[in-house]
HTML snippet that shows the backbone in 3Dmol.js (N, CA, C, O; Angstrom):
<script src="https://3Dmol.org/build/3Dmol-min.js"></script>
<div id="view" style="width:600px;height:400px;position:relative"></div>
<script>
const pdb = `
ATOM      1  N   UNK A   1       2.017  26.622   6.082  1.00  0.00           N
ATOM      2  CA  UNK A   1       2.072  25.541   7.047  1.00  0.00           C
ATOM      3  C   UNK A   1       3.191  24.589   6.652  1.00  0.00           C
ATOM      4  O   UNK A   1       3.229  24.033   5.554  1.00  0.00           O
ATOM      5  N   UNK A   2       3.972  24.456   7.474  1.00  0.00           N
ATOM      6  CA  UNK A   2       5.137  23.879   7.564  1.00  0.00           C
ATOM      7  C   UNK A   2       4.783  21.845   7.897  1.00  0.00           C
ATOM      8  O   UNK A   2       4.235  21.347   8.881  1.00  0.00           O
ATOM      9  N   UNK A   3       5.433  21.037   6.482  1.00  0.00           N
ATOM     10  CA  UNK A   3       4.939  19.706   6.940  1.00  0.00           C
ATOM     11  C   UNK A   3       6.670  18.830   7.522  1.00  0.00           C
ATOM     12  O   UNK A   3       7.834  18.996   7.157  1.00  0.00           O
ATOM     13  N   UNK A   4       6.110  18.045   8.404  1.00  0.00           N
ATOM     14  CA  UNK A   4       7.635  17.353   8.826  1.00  0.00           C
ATOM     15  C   UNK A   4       7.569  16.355   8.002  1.00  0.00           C
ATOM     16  O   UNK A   4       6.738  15.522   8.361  1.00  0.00           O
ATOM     17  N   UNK A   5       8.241  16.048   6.812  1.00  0.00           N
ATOM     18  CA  UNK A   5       8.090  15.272   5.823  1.00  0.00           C
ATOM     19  C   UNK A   5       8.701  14.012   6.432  1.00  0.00           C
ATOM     20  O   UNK A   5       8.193  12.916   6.196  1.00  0.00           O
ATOM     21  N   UNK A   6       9.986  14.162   7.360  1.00  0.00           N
ATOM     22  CA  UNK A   6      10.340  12.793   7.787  1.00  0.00           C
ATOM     23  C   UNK A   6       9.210  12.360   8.709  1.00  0.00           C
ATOM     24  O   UNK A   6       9.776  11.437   9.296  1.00  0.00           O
ATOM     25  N   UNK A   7       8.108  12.413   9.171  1.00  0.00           N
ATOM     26  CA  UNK A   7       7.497  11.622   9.998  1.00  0.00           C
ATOM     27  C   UNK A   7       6.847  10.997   9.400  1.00  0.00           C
ATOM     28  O   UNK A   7       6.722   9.773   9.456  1.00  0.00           O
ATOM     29  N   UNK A   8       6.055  12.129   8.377  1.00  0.00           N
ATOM     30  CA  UNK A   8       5.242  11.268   7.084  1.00  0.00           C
ATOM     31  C   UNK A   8       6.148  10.114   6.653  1.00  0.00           C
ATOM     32  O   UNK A   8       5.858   9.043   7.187  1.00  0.00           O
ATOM     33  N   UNK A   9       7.240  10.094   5.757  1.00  0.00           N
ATOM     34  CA  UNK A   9       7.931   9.214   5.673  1.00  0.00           C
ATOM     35  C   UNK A   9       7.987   8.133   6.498  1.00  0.00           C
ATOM     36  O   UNK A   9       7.656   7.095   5.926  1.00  0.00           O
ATOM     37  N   UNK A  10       8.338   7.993   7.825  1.00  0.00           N
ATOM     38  CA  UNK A  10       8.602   7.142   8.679  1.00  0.00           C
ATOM     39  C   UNK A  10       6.873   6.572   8.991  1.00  0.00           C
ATOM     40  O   UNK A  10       6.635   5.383   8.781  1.00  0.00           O
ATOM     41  N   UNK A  11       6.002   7.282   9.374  1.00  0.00           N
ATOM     42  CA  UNK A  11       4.816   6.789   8.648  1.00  0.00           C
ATOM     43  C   UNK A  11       4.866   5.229   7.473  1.00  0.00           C
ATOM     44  O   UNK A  11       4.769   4.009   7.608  1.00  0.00           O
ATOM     45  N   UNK A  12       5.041   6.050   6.534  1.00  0.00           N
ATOM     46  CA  UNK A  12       4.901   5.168   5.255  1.00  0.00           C
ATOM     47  C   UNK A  12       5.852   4.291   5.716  1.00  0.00           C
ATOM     48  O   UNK A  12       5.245   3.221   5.673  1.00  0.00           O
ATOM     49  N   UNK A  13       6.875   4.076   6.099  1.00  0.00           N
ATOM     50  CA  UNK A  13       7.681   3.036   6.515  1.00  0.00           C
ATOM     51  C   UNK A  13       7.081   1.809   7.530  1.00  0.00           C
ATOM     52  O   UNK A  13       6.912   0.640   7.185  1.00  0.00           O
ATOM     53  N   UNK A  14       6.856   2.276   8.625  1.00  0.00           N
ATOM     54  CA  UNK A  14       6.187   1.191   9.182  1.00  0.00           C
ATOM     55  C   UNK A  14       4.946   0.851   8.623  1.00  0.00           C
ATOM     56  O   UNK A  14       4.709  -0.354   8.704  1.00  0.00           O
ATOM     57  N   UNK A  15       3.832   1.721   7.928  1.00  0.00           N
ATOM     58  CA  UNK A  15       3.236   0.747   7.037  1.00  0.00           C
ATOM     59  C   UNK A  15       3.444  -0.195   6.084  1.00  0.00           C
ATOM     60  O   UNK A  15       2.588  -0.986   5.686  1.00  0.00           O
ATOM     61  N   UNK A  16       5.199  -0.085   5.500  1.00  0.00           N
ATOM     62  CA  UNK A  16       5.187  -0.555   4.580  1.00  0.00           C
ATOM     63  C   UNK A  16       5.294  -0.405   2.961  1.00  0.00           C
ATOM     64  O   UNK A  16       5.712  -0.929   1.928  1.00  0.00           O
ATOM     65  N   UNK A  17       4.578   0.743   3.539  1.00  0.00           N
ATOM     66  CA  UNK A  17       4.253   1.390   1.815  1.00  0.00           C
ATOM     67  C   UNK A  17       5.357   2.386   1.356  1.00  0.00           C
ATOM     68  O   UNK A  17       5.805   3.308   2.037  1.00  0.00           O
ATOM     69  N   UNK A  18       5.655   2.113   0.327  1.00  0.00           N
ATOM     70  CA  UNK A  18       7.019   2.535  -0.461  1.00  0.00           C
ATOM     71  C   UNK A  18       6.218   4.254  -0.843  1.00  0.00           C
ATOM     72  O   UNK A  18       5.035   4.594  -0.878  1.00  0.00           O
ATOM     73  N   UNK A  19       7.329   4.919  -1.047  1.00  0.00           N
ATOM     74  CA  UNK A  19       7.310   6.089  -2.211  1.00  0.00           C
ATOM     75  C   UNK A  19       8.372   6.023  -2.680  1.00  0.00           C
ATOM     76  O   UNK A  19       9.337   5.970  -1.918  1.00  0.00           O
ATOM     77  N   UNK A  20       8.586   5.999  -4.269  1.00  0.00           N
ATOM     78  CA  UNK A  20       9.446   6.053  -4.871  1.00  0.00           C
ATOM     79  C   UNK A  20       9.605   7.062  -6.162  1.00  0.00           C
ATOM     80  O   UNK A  20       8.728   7.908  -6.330  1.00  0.00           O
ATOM     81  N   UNK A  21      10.443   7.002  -6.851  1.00  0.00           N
ATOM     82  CA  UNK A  21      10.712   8.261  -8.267  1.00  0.00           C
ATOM     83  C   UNK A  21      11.387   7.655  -9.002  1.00  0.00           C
ATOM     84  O   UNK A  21      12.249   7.012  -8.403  1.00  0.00           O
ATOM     85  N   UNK A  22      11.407   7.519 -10.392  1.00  0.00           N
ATOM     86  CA  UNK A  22      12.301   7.295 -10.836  1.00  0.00           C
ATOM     87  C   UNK A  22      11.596   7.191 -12.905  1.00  0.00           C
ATOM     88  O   UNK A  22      10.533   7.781 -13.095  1.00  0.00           O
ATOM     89  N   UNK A  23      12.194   6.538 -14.054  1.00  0.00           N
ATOM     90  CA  UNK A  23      11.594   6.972 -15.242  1.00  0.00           C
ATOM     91  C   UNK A  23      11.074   6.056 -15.563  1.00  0.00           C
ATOM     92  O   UNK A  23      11.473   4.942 -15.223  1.00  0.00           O
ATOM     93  N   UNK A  24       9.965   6.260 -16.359  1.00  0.00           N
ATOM     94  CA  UNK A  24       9.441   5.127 -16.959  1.00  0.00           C
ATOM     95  C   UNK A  24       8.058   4.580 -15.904  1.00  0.00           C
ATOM     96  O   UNK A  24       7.984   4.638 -14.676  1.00  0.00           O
ATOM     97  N   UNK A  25       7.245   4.154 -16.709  1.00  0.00           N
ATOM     98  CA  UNK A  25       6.070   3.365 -15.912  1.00  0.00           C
ATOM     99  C   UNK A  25       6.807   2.202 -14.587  1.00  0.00           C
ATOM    100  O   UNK A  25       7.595   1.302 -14.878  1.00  0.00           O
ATOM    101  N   UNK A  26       6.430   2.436 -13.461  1.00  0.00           N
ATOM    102  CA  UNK A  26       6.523   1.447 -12.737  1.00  0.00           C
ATOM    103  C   UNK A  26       6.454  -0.145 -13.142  1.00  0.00           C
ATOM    104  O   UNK A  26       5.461  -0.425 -13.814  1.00  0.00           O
ATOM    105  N   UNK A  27       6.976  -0.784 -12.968  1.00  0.00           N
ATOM    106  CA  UNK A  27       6.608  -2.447 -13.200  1.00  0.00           C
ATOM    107  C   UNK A  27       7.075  -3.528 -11.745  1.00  0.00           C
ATOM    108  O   UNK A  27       6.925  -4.747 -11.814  1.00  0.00           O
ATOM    109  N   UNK A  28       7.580  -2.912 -10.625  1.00  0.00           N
ATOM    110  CA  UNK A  28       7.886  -3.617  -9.795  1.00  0.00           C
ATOM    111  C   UNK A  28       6.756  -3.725  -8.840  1.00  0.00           C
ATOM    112  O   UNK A  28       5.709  -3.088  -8.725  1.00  0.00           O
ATOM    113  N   UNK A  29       7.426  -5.005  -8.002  1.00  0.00           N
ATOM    114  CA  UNK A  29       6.123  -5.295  -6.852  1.00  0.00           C
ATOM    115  C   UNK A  29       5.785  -4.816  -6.051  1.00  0.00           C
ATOM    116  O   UNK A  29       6.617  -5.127  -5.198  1.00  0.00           O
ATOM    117  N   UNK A  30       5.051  -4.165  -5.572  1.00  0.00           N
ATOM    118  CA  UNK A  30       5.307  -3.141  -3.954  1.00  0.00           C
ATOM    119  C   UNK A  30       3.895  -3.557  -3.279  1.00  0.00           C
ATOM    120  O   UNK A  30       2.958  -4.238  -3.698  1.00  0.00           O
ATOM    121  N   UNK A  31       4.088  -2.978  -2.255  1.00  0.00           N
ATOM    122  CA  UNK A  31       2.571  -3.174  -1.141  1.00  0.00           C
ATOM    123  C   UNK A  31       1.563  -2.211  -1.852  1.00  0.00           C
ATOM    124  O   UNK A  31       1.869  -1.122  -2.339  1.00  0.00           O
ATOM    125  N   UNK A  32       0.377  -2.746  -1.839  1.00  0.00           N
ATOM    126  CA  UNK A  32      -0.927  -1.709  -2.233  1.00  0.00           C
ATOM    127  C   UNK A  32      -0.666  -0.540  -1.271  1.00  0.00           C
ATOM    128  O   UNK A  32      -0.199  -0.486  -0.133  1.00  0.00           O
ATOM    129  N   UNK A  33      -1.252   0.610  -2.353  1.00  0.00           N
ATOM    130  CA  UNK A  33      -0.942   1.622  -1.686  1.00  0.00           C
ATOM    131  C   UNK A  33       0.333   2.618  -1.867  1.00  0.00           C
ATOM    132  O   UNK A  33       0.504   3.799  -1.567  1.00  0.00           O
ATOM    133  N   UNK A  34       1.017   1.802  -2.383  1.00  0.00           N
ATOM    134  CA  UNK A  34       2.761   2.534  -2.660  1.00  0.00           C
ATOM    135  C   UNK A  34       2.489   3.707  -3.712  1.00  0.00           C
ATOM    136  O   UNK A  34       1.595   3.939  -4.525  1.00  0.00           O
ATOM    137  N   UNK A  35       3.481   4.238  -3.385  1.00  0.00           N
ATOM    138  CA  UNK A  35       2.947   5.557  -4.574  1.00  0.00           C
ATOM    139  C   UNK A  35       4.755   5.246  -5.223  1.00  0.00           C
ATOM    140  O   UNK A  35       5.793   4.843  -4.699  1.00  0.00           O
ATOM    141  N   UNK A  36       4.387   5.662  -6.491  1.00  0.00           N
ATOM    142  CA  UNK A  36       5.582   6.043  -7.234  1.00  0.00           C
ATOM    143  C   UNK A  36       5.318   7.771  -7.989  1.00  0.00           C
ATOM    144  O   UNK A  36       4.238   8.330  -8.179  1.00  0.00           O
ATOM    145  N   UNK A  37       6.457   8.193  -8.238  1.00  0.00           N
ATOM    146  CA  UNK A  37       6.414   9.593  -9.468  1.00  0.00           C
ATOM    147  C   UNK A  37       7.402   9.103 -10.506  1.00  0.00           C
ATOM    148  O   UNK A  37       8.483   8.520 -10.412  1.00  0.00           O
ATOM    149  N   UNK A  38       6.811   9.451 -11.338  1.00  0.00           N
ATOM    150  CA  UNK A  38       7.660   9.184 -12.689  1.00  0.00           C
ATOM    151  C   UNK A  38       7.896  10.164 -13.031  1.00  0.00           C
ATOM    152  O   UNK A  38       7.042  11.021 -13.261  1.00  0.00           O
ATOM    153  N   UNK A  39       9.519  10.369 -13.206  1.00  0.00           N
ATOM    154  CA  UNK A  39      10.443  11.753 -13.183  1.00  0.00           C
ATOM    155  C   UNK A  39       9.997  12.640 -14.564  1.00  0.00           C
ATOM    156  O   UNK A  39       9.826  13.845 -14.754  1.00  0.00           O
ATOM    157  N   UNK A  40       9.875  11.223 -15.586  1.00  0.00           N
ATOM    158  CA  UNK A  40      10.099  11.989 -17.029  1.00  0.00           C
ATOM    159  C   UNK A  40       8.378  11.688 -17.610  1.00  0.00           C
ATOM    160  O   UNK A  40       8.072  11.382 -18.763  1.00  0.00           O
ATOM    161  N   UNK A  41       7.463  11.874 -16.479  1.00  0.00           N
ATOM    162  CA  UNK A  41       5.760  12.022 -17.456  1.00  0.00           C
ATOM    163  C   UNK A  41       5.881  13.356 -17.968  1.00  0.00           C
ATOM    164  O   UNK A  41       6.420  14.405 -17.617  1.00  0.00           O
ATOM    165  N   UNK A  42       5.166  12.928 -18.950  1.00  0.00           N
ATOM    166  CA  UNK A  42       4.711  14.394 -19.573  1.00  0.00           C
ATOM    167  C   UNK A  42       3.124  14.984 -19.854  1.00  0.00           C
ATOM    168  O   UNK A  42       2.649  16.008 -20.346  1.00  0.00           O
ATOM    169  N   UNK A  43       2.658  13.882 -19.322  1.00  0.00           N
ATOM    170  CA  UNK A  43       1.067  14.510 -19.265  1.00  0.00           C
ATOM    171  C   UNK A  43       0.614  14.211 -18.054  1.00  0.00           C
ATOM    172  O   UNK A  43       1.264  13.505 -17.282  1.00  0.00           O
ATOM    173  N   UNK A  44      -0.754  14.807 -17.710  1.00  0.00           N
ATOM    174  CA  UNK A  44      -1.010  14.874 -16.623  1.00  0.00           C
ATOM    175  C   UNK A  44      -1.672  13.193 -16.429  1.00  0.00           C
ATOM    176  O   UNK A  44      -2.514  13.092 -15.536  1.00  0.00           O
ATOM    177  N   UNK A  45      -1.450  12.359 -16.937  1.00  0.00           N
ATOM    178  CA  UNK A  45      -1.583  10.979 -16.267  1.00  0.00           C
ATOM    179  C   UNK A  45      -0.251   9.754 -16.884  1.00  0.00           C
ATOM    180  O   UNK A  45      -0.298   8.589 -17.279  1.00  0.00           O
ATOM    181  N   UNK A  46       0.744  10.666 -16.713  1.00  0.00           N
ATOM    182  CA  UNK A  46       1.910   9.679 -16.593  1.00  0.00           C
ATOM    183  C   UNK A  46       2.664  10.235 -15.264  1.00  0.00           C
ATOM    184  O   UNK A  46       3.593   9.576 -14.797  1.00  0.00           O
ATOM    185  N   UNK A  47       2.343  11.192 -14.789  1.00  0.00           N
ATOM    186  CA  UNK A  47       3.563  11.479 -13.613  1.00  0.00           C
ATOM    187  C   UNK A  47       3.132  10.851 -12.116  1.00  0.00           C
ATOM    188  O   UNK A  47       4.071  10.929 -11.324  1.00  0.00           O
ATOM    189  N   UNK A  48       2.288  10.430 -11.725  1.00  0.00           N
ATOM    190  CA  UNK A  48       1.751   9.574 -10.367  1.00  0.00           C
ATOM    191  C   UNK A  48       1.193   8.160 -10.702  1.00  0.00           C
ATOM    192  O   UNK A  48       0.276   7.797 -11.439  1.00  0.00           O
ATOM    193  N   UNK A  49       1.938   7.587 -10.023  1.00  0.00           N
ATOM    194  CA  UNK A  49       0.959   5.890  -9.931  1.00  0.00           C
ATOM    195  C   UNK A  49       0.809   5.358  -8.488  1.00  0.00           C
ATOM    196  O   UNK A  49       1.574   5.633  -7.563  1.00  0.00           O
ATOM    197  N   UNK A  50      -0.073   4.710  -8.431  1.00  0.00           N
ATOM    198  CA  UNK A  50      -0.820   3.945  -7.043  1.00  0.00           C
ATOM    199  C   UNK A  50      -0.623   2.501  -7.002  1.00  0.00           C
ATOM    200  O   UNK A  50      -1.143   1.994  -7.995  1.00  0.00           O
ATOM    201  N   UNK A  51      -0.068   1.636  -6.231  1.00  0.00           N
ATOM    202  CA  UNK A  51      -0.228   0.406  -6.540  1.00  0.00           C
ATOM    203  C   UNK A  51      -1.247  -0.026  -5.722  1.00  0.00           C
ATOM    204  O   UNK A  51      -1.365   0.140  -4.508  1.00  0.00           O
ATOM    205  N   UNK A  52      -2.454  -0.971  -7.007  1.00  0.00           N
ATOM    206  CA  UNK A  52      -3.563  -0.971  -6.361  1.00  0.00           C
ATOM    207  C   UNK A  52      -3.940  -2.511  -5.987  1.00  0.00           C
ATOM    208  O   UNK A  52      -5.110  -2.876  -5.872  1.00  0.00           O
ATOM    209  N   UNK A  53      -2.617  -3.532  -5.778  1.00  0.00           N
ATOM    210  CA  UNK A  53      -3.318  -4.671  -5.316  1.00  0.00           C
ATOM    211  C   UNK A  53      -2.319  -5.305  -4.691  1.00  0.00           C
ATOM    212  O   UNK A  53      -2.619  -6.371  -4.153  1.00  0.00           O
ATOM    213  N   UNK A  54      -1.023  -4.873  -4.605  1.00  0.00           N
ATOM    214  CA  UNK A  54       0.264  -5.577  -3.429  1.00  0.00           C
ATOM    215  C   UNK A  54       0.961  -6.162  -4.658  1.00  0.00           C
ATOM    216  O   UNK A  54       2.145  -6.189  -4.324  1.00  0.00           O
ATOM    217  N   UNK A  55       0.882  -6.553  -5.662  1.00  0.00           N
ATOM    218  CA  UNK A  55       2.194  -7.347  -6.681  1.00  0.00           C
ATOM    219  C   UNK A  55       2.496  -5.994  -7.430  1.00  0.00           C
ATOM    220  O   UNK A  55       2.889  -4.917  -6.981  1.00  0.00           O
ATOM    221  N   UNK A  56       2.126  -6.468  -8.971  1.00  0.00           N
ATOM    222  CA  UNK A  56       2.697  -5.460 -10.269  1.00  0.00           C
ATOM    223  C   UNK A  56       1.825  -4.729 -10.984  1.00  0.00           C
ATOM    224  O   UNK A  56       2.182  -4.303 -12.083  1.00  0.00           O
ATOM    225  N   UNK A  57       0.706  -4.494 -10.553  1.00  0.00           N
ATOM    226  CA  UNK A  57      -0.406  -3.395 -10.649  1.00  0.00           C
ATOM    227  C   UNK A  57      -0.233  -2.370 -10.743  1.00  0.00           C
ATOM    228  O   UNK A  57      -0.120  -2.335  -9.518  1.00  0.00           O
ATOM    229  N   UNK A  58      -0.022  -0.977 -11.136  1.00  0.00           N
ATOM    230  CA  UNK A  58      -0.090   0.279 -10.988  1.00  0.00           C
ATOM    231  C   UNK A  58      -1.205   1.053 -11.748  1.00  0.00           C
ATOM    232  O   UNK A  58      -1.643   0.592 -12.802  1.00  0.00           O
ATOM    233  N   UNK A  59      -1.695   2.275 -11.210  1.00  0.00           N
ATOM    234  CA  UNK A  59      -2.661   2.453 -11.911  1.00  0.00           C
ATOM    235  C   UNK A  59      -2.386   4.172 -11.803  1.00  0.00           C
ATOM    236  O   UNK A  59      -2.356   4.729 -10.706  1.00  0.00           O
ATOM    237  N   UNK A  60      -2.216   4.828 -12.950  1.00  0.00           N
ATOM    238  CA  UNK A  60      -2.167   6.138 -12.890  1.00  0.00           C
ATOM    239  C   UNK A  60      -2.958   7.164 -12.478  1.00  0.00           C
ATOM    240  O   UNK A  60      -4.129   7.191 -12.859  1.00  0.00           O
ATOM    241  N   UNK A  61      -2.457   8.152 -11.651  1.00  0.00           N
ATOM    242  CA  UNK A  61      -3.391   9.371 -10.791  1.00  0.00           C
ATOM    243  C   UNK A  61      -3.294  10.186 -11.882  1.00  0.00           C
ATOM    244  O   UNK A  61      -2.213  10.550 -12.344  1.00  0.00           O
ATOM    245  N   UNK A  62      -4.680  10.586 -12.455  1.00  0.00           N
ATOM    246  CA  UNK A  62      -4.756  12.147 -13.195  1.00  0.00           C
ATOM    247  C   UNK A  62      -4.406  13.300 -12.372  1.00  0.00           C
ATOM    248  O   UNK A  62      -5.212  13.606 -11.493  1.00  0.00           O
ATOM    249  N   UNK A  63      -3.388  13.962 -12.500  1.00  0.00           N
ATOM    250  CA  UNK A  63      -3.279  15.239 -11.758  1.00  0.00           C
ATOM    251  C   UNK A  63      -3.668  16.091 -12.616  1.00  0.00           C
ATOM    252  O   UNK A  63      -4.003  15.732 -13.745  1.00  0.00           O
ATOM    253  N   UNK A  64      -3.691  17.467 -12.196  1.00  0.00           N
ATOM    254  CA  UNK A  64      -3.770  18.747 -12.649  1.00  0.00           C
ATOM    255  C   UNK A  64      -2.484  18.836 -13.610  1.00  0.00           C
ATOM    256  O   UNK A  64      -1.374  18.326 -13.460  1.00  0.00           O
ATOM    257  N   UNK A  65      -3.083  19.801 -14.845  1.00  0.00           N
ATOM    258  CA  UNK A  65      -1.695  19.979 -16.007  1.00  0.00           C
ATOM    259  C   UNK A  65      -1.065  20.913 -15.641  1.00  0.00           C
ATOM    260  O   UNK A  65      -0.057  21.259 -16.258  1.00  0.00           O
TER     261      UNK A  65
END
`;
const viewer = $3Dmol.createViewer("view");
viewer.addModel(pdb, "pdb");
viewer.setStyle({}, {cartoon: {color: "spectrum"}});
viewer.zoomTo();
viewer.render();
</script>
């Protein structure tokens, strides 16, 4: 199943809510809800974060190893 990633995207846009990538733990402000990936995790709870209150909150997603 084929996903149209730009709508999702544009989605997240008019909500507001960021997705971003980049190294290192998040520390910036974003809208609750924003997702970041952290390029360089190496365990399965450094590579996804959630921001869980609209400022500088993030809180890491356990994924699968």
């Amino acid at each position: 199943m084929a996903v149209d990633l730009s709508k999702s995207l544009n989605e997240f846009q008019l909500l507001g809510i960021g997705f971003n990538a980049g190294s290192g733990a998040p520390t910036y402000s974003a809208k609750q809800g924003s997702l970041y990936v952290r390029t360089d995790g190496s365990s399965s709870s450094t590579r996804i974060y959630v921001n869980s209150d609209g400022g500088t909150t993030w809180v890491a997603v356990t994924t699968a190893s």
